[in-house]
C-alpha positions in Angstrom: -8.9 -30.8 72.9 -11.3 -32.7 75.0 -14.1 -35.2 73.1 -17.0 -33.1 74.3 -15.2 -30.2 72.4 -14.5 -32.2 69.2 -18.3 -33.9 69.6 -19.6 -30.4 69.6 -17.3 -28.8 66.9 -18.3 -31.9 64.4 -22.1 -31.0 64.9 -21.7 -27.6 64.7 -19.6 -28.1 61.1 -22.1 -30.6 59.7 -25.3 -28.3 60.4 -23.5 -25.6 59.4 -22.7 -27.4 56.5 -26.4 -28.2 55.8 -27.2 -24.9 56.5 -25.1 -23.7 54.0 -25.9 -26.0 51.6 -30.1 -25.6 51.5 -29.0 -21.7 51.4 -27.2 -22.6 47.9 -30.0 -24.7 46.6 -32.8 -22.6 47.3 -30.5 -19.5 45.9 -30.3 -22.0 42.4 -34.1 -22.5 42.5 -34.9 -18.4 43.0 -32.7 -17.6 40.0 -34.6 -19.9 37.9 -37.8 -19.0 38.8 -36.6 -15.4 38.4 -35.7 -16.1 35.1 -38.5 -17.6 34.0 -40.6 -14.7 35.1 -38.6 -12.6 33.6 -39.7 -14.3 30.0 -43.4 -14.4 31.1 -43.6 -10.5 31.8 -41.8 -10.5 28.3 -44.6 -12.0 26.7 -46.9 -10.3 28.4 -45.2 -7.0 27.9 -45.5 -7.6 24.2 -49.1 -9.2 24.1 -50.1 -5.5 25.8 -48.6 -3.8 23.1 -50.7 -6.1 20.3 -53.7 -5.1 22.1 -53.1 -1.7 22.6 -52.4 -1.3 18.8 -55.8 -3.4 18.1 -58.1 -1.1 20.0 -56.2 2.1 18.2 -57.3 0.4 15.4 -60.6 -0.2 16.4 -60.8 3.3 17.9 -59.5 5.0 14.4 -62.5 3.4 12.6 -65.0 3.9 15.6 -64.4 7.6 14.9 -64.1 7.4 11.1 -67.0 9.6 9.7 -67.8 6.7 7.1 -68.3 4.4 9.5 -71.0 6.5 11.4 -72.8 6.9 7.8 -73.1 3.8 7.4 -74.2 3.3 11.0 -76.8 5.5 10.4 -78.1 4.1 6.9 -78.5 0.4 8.5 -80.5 2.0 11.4 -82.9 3.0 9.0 
């Protein structure tokens, strides 16, 4: 094997190498990220849900007939 062969063969393994390497790392770094989106759509997920049920509430008494009585009695 001539030195311009081994020269080219030891760059070509240590970029590679780098490559390979950053690849790895950023890999690491996406899973966390993923991860922690995944817990932030969880509480989002479940923040929708507490204000879904709040305006079903507010909805149920909207619509109550007792409430509109009433509505009507302050208006006058």
């Amino acid at each position: 094997m001539s030195g311009t062969t081994m020269v080219f063969l030891i760059v070509l393994i240590s970029v590679g190498g780098g490559i390979l390497s950053e690849m790895y790392k950023r890999r690491l770094e996406y899973k966390k990220l993923d991860s922690q989106s995944q817990k932030e759509r969880d509480q989002l997920h479940a923040e929708l849900n507490a204000l879904k049920s709040r305006v079903a509430i507010l909805e149920q008494i909207v619509t109550d007939e007792g409430y509109q009585v009433k509505k009507d009695i302050n208006s006058l």
